[in-house]
C-alpha positions as CSV (number, residue, x, y, z in Angstrom):
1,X,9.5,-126.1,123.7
2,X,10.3,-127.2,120.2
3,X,13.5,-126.6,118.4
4,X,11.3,-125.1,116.2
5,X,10.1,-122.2,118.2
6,X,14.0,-121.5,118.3
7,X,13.3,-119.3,114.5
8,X,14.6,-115.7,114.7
9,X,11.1,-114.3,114.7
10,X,12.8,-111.4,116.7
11,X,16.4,-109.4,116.4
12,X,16.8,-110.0,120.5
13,X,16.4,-113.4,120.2
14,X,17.9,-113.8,117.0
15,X,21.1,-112.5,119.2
16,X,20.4,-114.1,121.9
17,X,20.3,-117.5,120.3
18,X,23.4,-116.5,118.1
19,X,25.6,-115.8,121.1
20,X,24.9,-119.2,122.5
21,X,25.4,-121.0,119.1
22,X,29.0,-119.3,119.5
23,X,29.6,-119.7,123.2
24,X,28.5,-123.6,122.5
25,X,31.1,-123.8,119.4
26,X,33.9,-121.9,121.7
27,X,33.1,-124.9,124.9
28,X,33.8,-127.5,121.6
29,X,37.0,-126.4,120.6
30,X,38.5,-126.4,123.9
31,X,37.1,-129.6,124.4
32,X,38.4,-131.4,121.1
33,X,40.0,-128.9,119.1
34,X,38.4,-127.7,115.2
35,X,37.4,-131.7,114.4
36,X,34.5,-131.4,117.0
37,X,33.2,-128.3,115.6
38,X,31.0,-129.2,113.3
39,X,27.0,-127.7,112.7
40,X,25.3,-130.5,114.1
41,X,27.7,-130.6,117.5
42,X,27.3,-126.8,117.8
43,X,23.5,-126.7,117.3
44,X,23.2,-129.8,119.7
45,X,25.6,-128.5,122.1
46,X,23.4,-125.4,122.5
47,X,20.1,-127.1,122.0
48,X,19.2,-124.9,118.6
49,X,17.5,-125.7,115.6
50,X,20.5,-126.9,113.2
51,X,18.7,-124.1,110.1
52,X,20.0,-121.5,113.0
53,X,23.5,-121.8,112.1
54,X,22.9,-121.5,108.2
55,X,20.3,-118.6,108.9
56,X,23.0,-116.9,110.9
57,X,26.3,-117.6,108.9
58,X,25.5,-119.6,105.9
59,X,27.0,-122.7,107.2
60,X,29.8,-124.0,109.1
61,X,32.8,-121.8,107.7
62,X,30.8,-118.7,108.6
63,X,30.4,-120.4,111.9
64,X,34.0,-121.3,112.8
65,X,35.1,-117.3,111.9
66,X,32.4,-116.0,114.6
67,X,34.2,-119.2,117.1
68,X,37.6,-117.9,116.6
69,X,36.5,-114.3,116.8
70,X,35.2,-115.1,120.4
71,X,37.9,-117.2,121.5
72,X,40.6,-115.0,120.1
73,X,38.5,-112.2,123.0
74,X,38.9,-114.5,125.7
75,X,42.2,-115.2,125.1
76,X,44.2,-112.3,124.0
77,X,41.6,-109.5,125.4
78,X,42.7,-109.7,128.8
79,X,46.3,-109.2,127.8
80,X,45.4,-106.2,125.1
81,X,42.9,-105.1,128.1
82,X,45.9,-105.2,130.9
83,X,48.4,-102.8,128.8
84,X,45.6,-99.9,128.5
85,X,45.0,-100.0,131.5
86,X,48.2,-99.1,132.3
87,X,48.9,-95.9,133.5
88,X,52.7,-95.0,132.7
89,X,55.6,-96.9,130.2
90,X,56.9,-98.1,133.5
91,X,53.5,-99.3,134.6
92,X,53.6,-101.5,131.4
93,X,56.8,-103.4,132.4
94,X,55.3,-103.9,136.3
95,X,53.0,-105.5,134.9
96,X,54.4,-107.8,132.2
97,X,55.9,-110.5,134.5
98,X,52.0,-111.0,135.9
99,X,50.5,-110.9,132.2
100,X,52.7,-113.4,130.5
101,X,52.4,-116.0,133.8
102,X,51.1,-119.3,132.3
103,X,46.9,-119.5,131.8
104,X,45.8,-121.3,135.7
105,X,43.1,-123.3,133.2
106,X,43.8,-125.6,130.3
107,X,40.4,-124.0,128.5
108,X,43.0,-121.0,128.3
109,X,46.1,-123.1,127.2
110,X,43.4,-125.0,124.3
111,X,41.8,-122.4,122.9
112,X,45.5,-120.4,122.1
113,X,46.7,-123.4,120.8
114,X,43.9,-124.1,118.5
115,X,43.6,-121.0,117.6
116,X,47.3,-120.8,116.0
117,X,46.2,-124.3,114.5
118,X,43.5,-122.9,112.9
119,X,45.2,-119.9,111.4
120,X,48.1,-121.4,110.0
121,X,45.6,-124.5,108.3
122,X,42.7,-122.3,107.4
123,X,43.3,-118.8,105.5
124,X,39.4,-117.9,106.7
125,X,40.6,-118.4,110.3
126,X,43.6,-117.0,110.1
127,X,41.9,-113.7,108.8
128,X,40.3,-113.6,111.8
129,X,43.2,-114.1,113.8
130,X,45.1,-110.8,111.8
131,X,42.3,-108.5,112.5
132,X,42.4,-109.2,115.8
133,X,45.7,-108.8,116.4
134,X,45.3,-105.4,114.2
135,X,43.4,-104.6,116.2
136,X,44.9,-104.8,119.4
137,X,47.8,-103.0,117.7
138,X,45.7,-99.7,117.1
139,X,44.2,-99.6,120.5
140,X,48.0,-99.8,121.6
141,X,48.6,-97.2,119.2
142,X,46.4,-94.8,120.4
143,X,47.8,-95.2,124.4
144,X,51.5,-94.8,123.1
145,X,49.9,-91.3,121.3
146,X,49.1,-90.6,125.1
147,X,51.3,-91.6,127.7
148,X,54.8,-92.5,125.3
149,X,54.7,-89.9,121.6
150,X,57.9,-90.3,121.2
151,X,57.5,-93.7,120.8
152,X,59.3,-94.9,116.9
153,X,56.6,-96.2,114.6
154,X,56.1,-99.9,115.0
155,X,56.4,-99.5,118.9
156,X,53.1,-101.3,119.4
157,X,53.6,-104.1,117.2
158,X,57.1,-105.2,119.0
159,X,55.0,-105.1,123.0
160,X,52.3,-106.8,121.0
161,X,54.5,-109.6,119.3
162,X,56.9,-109.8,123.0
163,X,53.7,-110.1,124.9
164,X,52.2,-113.2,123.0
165,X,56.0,-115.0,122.5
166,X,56.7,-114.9,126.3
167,X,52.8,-115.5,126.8
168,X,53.3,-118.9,124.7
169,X,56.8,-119.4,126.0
170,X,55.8,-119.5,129.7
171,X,52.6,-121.9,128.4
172,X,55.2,-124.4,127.4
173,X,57.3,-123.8,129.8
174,X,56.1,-122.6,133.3
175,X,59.4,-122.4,134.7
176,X,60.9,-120.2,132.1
177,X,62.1,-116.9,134.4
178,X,59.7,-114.0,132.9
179,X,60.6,-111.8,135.5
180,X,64.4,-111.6,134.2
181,X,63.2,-111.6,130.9
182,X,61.4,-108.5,131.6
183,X,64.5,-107.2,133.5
184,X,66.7,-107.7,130.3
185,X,64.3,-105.9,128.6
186,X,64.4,-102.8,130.8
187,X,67.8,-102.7,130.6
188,X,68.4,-103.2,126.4
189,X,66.0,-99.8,126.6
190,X,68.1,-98.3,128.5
191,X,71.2,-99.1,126.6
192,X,68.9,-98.6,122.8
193,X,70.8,-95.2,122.2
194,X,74.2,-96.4,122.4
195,X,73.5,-99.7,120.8
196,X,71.6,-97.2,117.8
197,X,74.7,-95.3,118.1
198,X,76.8,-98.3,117.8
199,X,74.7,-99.5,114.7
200,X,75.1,-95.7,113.1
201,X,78.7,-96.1,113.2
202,X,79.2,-99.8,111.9
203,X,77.7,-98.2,108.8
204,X,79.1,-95.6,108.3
205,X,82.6,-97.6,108.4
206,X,81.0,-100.5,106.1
């Protein structure tokens, strides 16, 4: 068959033919980071007509968003995924040691590293990045509303912003000891109304 006959002359396979366009573009930045995404890689990658990717996004920038949009769902997803599913608060921190353990395939490891790359180099990308993590933060919102009101305001952004830094440290370093980094955690919650009380008084006395 023709490249050719690869023309959107339906919405299914207009779809169809997009998703692999994007899948293709997400197996070349794990490969070799943003320099080997490029429209004629992609479109060669996934066997499409090259017009594809201008039909569908208007050319490569339009492209790369829709890449980092899929790769920011494989990689943070599961995480986001793992704390709804949670059934309690205390649920949440049995799980955290397991959910920050270092990715067990570099495709994993690439794709978060380019996609910080590509956020802080490219204010398109980095778009992308913020609504995802946006969100993330509203879905984890919405649990807190259900299983922890009394939850301050903000509560979601700090397991958000812990889950990705001990994510990234235990990428770097796979030795790091999550487990007692989760313990410490437990424990400066349990001590959060006396250190609160601690910081009320130091005001009042400055």
């Amino acid at each position: 068959m023709s490249k050719l006959d690869d023309r959107p002359s339906s919405s299914l396979r207009g779809r169809r033919r997009r998703q692999q366009l994007v899948d293709a573009g997400v197996e070349l930045l794990a490969e070799g980071g943003w320099p080997a995404v490029t429209t004629r890689s992609v479109a060669d990658r996934a066997g499409a007509n090259l017009g594809l990717i201008h039909y569908h996004w208007g050319g490569l920038a339009g492209l790369k968003q829709a890449i980092a949009h899929r790769a920011g769902e494989l990689v943070f997803g599961p995480l986001t995924a793992r704390l709804l599913e949670a059934a309690s608060p205390q649920d949440v921190l049995d799980r955290l040691p397991a959910m920050v353990s270092p990715p067990t395939d570099d495709t994993t490891t690439r794709l978060t590293v380019e996609l910080i790359a590509g956020a802080v180099r490219d204010p398109a990308l980095g778009d992308v990045l913020r609504e995802s993590l946006a969100e993330a933060r509203t879905q984890l919102d919405a649990w807190l509303a259900e299983h922890l009101p009394e939850a301050p305001p903000g509560t979601a952004t700090l397991l958000i912003a812990l889950l990705d830094g001990l994510f990234m440290h235990h990428m770097l370093d796979p030795e790091m000891g999550s487990a007692q980094a989760v313990e410490a955690l437990v424990r400066l919650a349990g001590h959060a109304p006396a250190l609160a009380g601690g910081a009320g008084a130091a005001d009042e006395t400055a």
